[in-house]
MIFI-883735 format. One record per atom (N, C-alpha, C): residue number from 1; residue in one letter; atom name; x, y, z. Coordinates in steps of 0.1 Angstrom, whole numbers. Layout:
BEGIN
    k  r   a     c1     c2     c3
  NUM  a  CA      X      Y      Z
...
END
This chain:
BEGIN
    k  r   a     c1     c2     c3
    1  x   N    130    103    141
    1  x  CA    135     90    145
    1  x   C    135     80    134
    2  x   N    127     82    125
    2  x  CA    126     68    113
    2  x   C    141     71    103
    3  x   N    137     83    103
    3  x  CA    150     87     94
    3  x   C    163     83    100
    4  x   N    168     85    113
    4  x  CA    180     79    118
    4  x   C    181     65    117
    5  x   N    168     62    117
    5  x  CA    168     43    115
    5  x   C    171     43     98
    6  x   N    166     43     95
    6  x  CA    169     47     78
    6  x   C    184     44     76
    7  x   N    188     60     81
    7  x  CA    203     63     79
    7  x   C    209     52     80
    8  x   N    211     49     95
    8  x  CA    223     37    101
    8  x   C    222     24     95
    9  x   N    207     21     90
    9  x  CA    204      9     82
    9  x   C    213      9     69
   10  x   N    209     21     61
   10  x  CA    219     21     52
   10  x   C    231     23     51
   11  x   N    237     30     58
   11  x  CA    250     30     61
   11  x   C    260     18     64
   12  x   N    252     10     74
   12  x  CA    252     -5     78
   12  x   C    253    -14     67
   13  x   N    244    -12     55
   13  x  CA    244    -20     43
   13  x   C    258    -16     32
   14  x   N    263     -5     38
   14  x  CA    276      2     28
   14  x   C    268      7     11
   15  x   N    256     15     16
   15  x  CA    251     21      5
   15  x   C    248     36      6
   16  x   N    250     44    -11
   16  x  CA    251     57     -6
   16  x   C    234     57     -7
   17  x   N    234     75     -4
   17  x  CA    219     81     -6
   17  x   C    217     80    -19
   18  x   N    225     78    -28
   18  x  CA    221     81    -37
   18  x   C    214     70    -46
   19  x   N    222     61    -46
   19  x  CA    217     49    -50
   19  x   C    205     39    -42
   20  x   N    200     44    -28
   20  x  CA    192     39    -20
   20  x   C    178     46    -26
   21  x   N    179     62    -25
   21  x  CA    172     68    -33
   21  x   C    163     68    -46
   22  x   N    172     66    -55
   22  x  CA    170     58    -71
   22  x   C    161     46    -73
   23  x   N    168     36    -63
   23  x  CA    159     25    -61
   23  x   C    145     27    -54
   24  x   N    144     32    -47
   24  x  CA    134     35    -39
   24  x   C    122     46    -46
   25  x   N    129     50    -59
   25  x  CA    119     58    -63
   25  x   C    118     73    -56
   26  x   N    126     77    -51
   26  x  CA    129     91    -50
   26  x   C    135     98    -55
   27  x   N    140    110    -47
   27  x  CA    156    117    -52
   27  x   C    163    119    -38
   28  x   N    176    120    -47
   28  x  CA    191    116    -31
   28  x   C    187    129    -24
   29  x   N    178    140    -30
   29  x  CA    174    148    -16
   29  x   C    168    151     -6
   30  x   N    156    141    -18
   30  x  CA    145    135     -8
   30  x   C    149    126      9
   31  x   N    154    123      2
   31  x  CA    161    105     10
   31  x   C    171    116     20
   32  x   N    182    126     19
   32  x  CA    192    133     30
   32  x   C    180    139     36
   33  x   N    171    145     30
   33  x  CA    159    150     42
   33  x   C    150    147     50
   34  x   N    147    130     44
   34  x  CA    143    121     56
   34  x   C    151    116     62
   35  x   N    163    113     62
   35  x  CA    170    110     70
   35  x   C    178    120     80
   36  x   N    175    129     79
   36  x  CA    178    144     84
   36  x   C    168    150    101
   37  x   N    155    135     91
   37  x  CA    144    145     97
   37  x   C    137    157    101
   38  x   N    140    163     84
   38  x  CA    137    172     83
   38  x   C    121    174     72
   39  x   N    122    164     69
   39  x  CA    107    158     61
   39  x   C    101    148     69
   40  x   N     87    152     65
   40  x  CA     77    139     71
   40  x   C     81    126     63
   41  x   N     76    113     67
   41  x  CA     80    102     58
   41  x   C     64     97     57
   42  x   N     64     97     43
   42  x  CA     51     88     40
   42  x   C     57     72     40
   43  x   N     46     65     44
   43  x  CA     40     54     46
   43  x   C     51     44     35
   44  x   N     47     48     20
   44  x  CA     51     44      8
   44  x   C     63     44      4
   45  x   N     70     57     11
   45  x  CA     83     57     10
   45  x   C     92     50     20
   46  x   N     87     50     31
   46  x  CA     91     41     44
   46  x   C     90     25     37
   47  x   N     82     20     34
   47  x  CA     77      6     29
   47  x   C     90      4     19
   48  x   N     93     13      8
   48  x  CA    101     15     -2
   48  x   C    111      9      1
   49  x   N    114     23      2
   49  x  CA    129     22     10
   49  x   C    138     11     23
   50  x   N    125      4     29
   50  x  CA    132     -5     39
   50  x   C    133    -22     32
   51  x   N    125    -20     15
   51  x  CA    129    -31     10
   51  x   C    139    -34     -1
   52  x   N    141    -18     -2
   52  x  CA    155    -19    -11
   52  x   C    167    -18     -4
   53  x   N    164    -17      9
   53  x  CA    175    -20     19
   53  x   C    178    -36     26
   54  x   N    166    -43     21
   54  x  CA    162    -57     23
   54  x   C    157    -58     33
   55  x   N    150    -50     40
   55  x  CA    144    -53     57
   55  x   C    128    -54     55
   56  x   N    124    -60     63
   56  x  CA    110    -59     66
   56  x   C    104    -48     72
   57  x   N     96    -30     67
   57  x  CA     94    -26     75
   57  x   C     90    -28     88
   58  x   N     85    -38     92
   58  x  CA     79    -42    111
   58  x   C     91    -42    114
   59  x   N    105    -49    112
   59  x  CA    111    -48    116
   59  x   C    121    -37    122
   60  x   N    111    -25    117
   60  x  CA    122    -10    118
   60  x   C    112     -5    124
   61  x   N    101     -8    128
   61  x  CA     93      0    140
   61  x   C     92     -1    158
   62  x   N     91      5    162
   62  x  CA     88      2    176
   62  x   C     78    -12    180
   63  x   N     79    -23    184
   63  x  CA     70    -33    187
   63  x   C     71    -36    203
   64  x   N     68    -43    205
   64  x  CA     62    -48    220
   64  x   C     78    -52    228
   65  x   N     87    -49    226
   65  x  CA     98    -50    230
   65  x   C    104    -36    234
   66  x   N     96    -28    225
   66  x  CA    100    -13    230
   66  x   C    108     -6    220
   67  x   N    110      2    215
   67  x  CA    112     10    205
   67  x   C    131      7    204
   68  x   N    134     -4    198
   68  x  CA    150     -9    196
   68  x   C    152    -10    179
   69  x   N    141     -5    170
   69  x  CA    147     -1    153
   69  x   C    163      1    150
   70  x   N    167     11    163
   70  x  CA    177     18    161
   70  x   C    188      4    163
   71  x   N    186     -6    168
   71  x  CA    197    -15    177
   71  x   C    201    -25    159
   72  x   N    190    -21    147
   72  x  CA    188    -34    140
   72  x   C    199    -37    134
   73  x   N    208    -27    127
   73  x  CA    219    -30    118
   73  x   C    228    -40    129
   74  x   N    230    -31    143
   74  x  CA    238    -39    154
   74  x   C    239    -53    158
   75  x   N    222    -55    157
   75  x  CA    222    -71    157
   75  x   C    221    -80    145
   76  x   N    218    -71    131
   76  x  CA    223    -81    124
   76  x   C    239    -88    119
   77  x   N    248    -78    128
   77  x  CA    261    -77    124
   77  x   C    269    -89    136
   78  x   N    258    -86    150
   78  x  CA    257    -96    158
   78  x   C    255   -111    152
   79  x   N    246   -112    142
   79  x  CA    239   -127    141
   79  x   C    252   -131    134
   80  x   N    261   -126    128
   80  x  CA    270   -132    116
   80  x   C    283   -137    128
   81  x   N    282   -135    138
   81  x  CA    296   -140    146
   81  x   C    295   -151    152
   82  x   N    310   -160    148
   82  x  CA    308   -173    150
   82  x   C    308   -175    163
   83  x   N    298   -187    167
   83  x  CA    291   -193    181
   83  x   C    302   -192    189
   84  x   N    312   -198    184
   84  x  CA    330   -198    194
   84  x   C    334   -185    202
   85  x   N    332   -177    193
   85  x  CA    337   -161    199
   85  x   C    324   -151    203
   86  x   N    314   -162    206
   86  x  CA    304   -149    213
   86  x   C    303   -148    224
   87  x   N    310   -156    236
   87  x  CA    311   -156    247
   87  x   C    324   -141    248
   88  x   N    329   -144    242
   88  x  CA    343   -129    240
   88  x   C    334   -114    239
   89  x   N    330   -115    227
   89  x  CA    322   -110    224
   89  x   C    307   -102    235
   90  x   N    302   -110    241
   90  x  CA    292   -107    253
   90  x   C    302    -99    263
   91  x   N    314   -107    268
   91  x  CA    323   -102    277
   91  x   C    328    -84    274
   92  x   N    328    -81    263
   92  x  CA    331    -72    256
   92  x   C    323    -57    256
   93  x   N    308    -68    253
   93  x  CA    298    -58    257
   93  x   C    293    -52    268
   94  x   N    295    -66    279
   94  x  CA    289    -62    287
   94  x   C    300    -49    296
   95  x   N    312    -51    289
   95  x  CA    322    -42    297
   95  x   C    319    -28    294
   96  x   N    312    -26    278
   96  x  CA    309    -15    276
   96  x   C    303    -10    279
   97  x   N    289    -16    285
   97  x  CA    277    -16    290
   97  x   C    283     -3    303
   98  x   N    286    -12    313
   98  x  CA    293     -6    325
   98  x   C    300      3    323
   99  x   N    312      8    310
   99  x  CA    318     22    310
   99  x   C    307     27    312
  100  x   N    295     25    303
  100  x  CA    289     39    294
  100  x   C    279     43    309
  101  x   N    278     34    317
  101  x  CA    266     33    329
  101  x   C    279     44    340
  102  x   N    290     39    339
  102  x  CA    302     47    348
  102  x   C    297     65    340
  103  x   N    304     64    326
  103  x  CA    304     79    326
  103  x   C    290     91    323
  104  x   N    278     77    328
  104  x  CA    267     83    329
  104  x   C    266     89    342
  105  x   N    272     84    350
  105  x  CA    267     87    367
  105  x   C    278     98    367
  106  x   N    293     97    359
  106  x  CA    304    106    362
  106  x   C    298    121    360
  107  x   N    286    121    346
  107  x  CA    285    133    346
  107  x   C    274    140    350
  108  x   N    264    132    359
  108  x  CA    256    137    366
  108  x   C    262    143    380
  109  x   N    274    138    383
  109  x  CA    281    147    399
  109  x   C    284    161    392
  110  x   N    283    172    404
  110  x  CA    282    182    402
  110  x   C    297    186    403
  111  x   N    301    192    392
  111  x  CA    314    198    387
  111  x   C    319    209    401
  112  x   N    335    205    398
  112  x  CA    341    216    409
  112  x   C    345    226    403
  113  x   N    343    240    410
  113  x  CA    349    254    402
  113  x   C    362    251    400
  114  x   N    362    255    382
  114  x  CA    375    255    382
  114  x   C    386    265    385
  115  x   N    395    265    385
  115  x  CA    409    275    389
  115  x   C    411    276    402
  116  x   N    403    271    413
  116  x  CA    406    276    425
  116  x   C    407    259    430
  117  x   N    417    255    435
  117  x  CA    422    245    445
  117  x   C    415    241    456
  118  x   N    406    233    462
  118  x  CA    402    225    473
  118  x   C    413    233    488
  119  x   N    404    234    493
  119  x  CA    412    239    507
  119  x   C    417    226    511
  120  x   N    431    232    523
  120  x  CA    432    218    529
  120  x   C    431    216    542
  121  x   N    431    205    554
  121  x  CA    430    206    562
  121  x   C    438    202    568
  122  x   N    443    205    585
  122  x  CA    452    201    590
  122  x   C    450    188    596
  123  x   N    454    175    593
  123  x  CA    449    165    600
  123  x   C    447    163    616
  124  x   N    454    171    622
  124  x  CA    450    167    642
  124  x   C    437    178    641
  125  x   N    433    189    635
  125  x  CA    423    193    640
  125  x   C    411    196    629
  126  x   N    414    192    617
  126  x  CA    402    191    609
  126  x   C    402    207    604
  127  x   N    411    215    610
  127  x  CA    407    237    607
  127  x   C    419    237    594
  128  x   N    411    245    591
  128  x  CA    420    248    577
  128  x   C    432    257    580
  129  x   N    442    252    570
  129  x  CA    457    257    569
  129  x   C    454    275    571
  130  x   N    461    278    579
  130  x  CA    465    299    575
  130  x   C    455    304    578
  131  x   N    442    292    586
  131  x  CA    427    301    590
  131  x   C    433    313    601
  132  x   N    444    313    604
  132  x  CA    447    327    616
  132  x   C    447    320    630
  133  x   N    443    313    636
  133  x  CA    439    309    651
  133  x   C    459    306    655
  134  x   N    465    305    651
  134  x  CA    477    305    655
  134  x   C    484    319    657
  135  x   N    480    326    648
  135  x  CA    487    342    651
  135  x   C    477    347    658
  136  x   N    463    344    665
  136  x  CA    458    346    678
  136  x   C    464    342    688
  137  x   N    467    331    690
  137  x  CA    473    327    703
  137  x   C    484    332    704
  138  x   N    495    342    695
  138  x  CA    504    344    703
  138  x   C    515    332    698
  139  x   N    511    321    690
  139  x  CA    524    313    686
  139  x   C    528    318    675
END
């Protein structure tokens, strides 16, 4: 998880690994494998690294708000939009909010077999089309 915070922070900043790295006192392989999370992150390199990205490590941890590190690049890109268009802006979100809440619920319904077509029914009596009860009776 720290490493994805990492990532998107620097990414966010329009800096490569390699140059984030260097400064930080690593190597650019070091830095793709914590941000990979595929390496543990010491303490020192965490601390490093989130001040050559200009951040306050606290500010990239989980705190009493609940683990939102990941949201930080998003709100600081948020704080730069002029007061006039943040009402647009909220409207915006909040629409997104609701897709993502829609195709959350869309894909918990349970999928229909595909290739085979929904039966149909006859509307006066609710029995399905060709069930036979008509070439019973003789019509």
């Amino acid at each position: 998880m720290p490493g994805r915070i990492l990532r998107q922070l620097r990414e966010s900043k329009g800096r490569s690994q390699a140059d984030v790295a260097r400064s930080a006192g690593i190597s650019p392989a070091q830095l793709a494998r914590l941000e990979a999370n595929q390496r543990g992150l010491y303490v020192e390199d965490f601390v490093n690294i989130a001040a050559v990205l200009g951040e306050k490590p606290g500010n990239l941890l989980p705190n009493d708000m609940g683990d939102i590190a990941h949201l930080k690049p998003l709100i600081d890109r948020l704080a730069t939009i002029r007061p006039e268009v943040l009402p647009r802006v909220t409207a915006i979100i909040e629409k997104i909010v609701l897709l993502t809440e829609d195709m959350t619920a869309a894909a918990k319904l349970p999928s229909q077999k595909q290739g085979r077509a929904p039966r149909s029914t006859t509307p006066a009596t609710g029995k399905r089309k060709g069930s036979g009860e008509s070439r019973r009776s003789g019509l």
